[in-house]
VOGU-3710 file (C-alpha; in Angstrom, 3 decimals, decimal comma):
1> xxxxxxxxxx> -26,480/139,450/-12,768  -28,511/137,016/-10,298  -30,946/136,616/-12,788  -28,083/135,241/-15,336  -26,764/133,221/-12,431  -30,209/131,706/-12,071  -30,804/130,677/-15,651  -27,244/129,096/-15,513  -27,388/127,585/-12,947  -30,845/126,108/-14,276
11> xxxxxxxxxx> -28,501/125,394/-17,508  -26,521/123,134/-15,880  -26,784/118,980/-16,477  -28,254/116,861/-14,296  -24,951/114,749/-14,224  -22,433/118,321/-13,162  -20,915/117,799/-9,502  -22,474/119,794/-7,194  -18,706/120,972/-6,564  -18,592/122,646/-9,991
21> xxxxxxxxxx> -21,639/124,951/-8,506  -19,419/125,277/-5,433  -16,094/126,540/-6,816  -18,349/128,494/-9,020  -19,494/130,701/-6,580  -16,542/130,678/-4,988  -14,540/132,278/-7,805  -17,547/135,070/-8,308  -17,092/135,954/-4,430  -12,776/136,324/-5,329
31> xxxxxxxxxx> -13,196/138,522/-7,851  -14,330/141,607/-6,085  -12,344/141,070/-3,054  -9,460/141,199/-5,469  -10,426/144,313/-6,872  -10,774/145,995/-3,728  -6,992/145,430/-2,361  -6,519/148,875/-2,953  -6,863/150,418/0,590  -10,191/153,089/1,122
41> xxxxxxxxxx> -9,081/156,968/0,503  -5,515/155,648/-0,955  -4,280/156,483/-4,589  -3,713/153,150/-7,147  -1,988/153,228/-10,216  -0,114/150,925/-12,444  2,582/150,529/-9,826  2,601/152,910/-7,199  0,246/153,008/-3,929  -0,099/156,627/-2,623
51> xxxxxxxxxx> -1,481/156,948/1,501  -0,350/160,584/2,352  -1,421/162,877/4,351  -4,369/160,274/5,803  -3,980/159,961/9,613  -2,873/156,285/9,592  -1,707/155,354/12,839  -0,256/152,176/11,025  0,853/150,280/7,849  -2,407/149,112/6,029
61> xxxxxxxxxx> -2,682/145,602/6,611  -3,991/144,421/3,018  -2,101/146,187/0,318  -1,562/145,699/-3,749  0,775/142,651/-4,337  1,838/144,688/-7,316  3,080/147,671/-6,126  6,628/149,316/-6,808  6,549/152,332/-5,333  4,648/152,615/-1,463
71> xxxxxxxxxx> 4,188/156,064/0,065  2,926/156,761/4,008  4,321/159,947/4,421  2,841/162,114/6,113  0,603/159,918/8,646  0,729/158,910/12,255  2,423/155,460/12,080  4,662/155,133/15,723  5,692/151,741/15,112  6,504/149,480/12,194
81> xxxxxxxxxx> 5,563/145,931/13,173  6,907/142,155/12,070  5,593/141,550/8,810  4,565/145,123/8,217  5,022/144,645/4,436  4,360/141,280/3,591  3,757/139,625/0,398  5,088/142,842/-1,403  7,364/141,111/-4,071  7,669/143,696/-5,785
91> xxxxxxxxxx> 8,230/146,323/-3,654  11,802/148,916/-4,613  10,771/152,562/-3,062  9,101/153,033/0,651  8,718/156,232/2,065  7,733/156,322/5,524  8,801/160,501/6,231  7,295/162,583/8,725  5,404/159,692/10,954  6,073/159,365/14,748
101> xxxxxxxxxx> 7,687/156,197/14,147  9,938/154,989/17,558  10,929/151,757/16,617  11,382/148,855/14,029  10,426/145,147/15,414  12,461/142,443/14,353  11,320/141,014/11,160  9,549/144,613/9,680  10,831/143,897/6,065  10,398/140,182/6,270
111> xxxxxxxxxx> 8,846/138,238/3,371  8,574/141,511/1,239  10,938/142,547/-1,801  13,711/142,443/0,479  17,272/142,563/-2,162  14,633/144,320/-4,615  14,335/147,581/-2,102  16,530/150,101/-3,054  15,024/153,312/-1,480  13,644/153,536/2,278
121> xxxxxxxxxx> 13,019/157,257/3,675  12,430/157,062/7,216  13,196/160,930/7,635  11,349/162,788/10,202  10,569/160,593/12,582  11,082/159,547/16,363  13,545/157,117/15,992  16,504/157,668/18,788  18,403/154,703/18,457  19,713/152,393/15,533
131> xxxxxxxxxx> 19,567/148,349/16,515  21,118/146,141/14,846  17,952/143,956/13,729  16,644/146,991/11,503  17,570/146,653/7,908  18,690/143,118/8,395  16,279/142,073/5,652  17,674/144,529/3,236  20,530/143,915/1,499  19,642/145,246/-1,955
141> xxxxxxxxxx> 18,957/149,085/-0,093  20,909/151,989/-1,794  19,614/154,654/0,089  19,066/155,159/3,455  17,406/158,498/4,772  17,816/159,141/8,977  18,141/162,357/9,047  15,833/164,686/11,119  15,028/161,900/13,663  16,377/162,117/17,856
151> xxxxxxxxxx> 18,829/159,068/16,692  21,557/159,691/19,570  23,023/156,037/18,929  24,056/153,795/16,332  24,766/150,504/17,171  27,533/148,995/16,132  26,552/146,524/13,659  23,547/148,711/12,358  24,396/149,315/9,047  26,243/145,823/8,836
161> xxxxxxxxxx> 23,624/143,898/6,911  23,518/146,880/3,954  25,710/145,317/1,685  24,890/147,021/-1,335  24,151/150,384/0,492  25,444/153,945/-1,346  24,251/156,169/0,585  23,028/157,349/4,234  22,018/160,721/5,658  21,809/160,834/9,730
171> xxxxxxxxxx> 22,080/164,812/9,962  20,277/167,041/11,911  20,169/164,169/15,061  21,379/163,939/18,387  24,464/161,478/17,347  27,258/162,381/20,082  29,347/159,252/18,556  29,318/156,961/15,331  30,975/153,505/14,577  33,290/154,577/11,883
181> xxxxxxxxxx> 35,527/151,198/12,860  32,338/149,474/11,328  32,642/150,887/8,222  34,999/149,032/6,201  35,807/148,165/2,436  34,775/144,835/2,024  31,438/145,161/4,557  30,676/148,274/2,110  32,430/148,076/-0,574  29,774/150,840/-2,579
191> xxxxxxxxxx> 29,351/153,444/-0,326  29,584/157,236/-1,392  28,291/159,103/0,952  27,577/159,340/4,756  25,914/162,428/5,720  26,794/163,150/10,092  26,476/167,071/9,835  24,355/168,703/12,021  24,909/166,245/14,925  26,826/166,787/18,345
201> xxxxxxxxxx> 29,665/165,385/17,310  32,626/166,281/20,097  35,610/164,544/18,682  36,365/162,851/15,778  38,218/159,399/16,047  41,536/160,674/13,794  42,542/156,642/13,288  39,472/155,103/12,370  38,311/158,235/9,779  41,916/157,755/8,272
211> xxxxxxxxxx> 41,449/154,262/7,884  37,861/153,935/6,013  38,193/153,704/2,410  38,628/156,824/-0,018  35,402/156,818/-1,246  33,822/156,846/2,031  36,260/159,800/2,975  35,244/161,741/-0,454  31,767/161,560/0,899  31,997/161,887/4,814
221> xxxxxxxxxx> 30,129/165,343/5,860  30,806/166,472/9,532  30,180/170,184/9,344  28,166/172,256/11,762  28,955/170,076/14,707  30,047/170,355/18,404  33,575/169,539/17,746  36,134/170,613/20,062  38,838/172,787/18,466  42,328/170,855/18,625
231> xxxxxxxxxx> 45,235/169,984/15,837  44,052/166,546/14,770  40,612/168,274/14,112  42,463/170,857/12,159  44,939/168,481/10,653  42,130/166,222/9,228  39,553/169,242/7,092  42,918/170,713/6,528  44,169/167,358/4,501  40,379/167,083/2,997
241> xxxxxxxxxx> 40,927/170,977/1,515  44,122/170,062/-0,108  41,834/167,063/-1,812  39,515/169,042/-2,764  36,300/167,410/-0,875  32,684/167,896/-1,764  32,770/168,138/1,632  35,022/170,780/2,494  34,412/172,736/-0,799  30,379/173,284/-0,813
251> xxxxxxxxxx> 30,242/173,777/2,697  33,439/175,740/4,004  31,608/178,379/5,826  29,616/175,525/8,320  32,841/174,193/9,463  33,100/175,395/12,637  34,705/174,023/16,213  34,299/175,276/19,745  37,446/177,207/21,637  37,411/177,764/25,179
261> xxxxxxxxxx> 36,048/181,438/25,798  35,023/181,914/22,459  31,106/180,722/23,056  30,012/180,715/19,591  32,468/178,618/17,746  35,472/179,555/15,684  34,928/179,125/11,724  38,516/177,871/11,442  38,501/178,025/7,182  38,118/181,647/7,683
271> xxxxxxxxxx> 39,886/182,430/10,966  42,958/179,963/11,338  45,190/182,459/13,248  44,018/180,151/16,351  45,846/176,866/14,659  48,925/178,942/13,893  51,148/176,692/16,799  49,421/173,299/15,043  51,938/170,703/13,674  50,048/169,376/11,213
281> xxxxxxxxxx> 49,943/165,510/11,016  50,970/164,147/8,252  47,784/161,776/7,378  48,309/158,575/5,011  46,991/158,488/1,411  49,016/156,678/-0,729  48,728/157,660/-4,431  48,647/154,247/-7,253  51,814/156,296/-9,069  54,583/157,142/-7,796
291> xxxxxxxxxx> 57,872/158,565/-8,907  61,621/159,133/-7,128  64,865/160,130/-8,199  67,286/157,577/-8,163  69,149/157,177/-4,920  66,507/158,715/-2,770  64,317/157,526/-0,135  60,436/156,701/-0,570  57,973/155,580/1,972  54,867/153,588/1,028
301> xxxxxxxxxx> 51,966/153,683/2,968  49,638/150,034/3,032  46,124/152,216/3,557  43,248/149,221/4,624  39,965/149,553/6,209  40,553/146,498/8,175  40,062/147,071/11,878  40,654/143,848/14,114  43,533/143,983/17,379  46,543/143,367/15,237
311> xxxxxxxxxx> 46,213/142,833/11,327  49,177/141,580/9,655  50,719/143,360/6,613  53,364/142,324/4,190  54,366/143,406/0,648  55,524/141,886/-2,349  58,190/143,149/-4,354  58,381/143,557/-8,296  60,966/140,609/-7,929  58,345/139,050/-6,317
321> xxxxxxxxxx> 60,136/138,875/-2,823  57,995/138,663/0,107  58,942/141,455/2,615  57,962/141,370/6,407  58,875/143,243/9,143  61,782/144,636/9,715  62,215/144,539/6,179  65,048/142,305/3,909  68,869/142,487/3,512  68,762/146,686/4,109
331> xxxxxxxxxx> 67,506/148,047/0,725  63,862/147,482/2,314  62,553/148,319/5,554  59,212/147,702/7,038  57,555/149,198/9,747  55,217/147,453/12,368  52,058/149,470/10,842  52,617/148,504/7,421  54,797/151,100/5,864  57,507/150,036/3,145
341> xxxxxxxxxx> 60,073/152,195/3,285  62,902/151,870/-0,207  65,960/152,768/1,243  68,150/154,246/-1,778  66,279/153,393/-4,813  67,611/152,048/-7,858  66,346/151,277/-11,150  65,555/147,599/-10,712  63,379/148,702/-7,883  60,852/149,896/-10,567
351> xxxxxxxxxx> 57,632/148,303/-10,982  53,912/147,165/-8,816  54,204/146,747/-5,194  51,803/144,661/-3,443  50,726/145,439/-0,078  48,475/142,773/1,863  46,668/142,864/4,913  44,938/139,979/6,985  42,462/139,686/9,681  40,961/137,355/11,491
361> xxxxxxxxxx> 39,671/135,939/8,850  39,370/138,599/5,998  42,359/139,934/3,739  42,145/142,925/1,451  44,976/144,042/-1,452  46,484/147,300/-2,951  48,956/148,031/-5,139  51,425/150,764/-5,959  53,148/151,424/-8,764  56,865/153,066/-8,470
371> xxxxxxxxxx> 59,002/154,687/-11,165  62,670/155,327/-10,522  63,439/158,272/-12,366  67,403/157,987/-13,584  70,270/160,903/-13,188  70,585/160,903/-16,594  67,165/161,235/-17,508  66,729/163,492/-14,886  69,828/166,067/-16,427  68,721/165,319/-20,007
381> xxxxxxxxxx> 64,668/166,703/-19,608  66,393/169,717/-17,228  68,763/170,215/-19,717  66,043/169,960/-22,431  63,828/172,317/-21,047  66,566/175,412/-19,809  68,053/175,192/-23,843  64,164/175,046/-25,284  63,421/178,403/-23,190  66,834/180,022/-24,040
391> xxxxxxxxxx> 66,763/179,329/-28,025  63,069/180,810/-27,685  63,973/184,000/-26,096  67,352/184,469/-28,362  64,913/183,979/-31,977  62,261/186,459/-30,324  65,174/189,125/-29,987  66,489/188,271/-33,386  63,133/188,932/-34,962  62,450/192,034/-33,636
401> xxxxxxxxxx> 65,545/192,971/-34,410  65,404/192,461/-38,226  62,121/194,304/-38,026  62,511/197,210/-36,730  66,663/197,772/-38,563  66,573/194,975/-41,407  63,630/196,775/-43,173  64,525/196,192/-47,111  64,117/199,795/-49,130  61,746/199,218/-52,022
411> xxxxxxxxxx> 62,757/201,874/-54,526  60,956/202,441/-57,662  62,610/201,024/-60,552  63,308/204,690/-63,096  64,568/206,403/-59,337  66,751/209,122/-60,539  70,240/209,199/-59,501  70,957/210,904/-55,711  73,262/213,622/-57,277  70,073/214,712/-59,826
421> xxxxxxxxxx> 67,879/214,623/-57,170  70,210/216,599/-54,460  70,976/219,081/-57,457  67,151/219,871/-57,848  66,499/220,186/-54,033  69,179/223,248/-54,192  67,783/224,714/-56,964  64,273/225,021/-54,891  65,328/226,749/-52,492  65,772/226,331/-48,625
431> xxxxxxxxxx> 62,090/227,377/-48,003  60,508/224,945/-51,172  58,085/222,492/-49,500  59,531/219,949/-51,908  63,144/220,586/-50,562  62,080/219,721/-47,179  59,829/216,785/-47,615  60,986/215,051/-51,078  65,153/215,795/-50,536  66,533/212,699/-48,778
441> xxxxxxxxxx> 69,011/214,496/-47,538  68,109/217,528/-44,856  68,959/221,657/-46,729  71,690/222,875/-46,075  70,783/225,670/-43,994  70,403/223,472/-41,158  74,146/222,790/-40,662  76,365/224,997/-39,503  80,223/225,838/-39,090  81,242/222,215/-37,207
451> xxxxxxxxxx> 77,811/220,707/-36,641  76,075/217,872/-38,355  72,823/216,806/-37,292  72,375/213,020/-37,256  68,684/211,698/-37,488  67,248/209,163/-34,854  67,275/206,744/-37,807  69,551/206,749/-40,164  68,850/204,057/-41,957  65,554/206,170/-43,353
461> xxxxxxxxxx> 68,012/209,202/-45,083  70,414/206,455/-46,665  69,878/206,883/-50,544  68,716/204,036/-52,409  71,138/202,494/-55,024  69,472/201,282/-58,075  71,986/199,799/-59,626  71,730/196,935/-56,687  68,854/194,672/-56,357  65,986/195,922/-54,266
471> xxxxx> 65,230/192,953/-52,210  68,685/194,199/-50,750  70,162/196,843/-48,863  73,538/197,770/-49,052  75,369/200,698/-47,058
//
């Protein structure tokens, strides 16, 4: 190789800059320093750096530029610095589990893939408390993995920079309260699931679970906490069971809550004898469809996930009135926390209702959609259905009927007349085997002085006429 460079170098013209020669050498020194990016003892592929298991007390400071996938876990790493992954553009899956990592500086995720990270695991680690600064850099991350930390806080504004965020686990930590308030449908308007079990938990905030969106309630899991046993407790798992929760339905059995004198918890799915005295709340979920009889009263809940001081709410009508509280001229009546309430409701009073609700300065929307059902169509399917069941059951009967007594006789065409045959059958004899099967009429010697024996079915000893058709019986 030197001895190439020396004859080349020999090669060159008189009249070359003796810059060429520089940047020469230059670009021969590059080329190896390229090729050694990949860090010493670490695993390179096409796209994915591999540092497990290494003792790396923190993030290698020079690392491939083309790199998808980065995994540390298994290392040493307490703290993850400013910068920590810069010049990663490519960058969509970091796993950082089972470090001793205590804290993220400002800045951590700076100048790296940023909106292209969709996975971070920082499971198993030290962390105890979630600032607000962490994953402020991340708004493309989809999953978020806590759990098995010390976390025993979450700030409030944590998770507020994780717009496109689906889900997060924070079980098995130390979390005695979470910012549910924070959650909210337009802040996270794609999150599934938020994982809380196995935390210490004491008591759940009944308003602020109620109000975050459906699919956040779908995926909220709270079992095997510290929760104190009370009705709103109850009244809540007892609303997510008549849903039929992931929640509620994989993990029944780890639902439990703590009763005075009863040290180890009460597993109140199995034993509710303790809630018998409950009232249960009646908690708001407002269905998109909705039917009522004509002339009754209907109640429509305005469900948001806005939580300032005082939102406003108002609704608009299928007439495309604007109703406030109290409500209009008396058909209508609204309530201070947004509930529409249709008096006596009438046919025009079919159609989408719009229910609006305003911040400070955000506004969200939902609709429901009402059907009036009429009297008369009310009668008519009633009706409809009592004469469909009847007219059934009266057919059945006459079916069986015909069977078993409507039977036609098929007679063989030459049949001899009854009085031949009956005059034969006395001519065998009362003990002729052919008397007593092949007579249609029972001997003789059976009767006696006043009695007549009648057979369970008479219909089977009746003589067939063959003068009449035989597709017909005729007595």
């Amino acid at each position: 190789m030197l001895g190439g460079l020396t004859g080349f170098l020999h090669g060159v013209e008189p009249t070359a800059s003796p810059w060429s020669v520089v940047v020469l050498m230059f670009c021969l020194n590059l080329g190896p320093a390229q090729a050694s990016t990949c860090p010493s003892q670490c695993l390179c592929t096409s796209d994915l750096l591999s540092c497990t298991d290494l003792g790396l007390a923190q993030v290698p400071e020079v690392l491939p530029v083309f790199i998808v996938t980065l995994d540390l876990n298994h290392n040493r790493i307490v703290q993850l610095e400013e910068e920590s992954f810069e010049g990663l553009p490519h960058l969509e899956m970091l796993r950082l589990a089972h470090n001793q990592v205590t804290s993220i500086q400002s800045g951590a995720f700076r100048n790296s893939s940023g909106s292209l990270l969709r996975h971070l695991d920082l499971s198993s680690n030290q962390l105890m408390v979630l600032e607000q600064h962490y994953f402020q850099d991340l708004p493309g991350l989809q999953e978020l993995l806590l759990f098995n930390n010390r976390i025993v806080r979450v700030e409030t504004g944590a998770l507020n920079h994780l717009k496109n965020i689906h889900k997060v686990y924070l079980s098995h930590n130390l979390l005695t309260t979470f910012p549910f308030f924070s959650i909210q449908k337009h802040s996270h308007p794609n999150l599934t699931m938020l994982d809380l079990s196995s935390n210490r938990l004491p008591k759940l905030p009944l308003k602020d679970i109620s109000n975050l969106p459906q699919s956040v309630q779908e995926g909220l899991y709270l079992h095997n906490n510290s929760l104190l046993c009370d009705c709103s407790m109850y009244s809540l798992f007892r609303f997510w069971e008549q849903m039929d929760f992931a929640s509620i339905r994989f993990f029944r059995q780890e639902h439990v809550c703590l009763l005075y004198g009863i040290p180890r918890g009460v597993r109140f799915f199995l034993y509710n004898r303790f809630f018998d005295g409950c009232r249960l709340l009646e908690l708001k979920q407002q269905s998109r469809d909705v039917s009522v009889r004509a002339g009754a009263r209907l109640l429509l809940h305005c469900i948001t996930s806005l939580s300032g001081t005082r939102p406003a709410f108002f609704w608009l009508a299928p007439n495309s009135e604007y109703v406030t509280p109290p409500g209009n001229n008396g058909s209508l009546n609204m309530f201070p926390n947004g509930s529409l309430e249709i008096v006596a409701a009438r046919e025009e009073d079919s159609g989408i209702y719009l229910c609006m609700t305003q911040d400070q300065d955000r506004n969200e929307t939902g609709e429901v959609n009402v059907t009036v059902l009429r009297h008369e169509d009310e009668a008519h399917e009633h009706f409809n259905t009592g004469f469909t069941t009847l007219l059934g059951c009266v057919v059945s009967l006459l079916l069986v009927l015909m069977y078993l007594y409507l039977t036609p006789c098929r007679c063989p065409k030459h049949l001899p007349p009854p009085t031949a045959a009956l005059s034969r059958g006395k001519e065998a004899g009362p003990g002729s085997a052919q008397s007593s099967i092949l007579t249609p009429t029972p001997p003789t010697t059976t009767e006696g002085p006043g009695r007549k024996m009648f057979p369970s079915n008479i219909f089977s000893f009746l003589p067939c006429d063959t003068s009449k058709p035989t597709d017909s019986l005729y007595l």
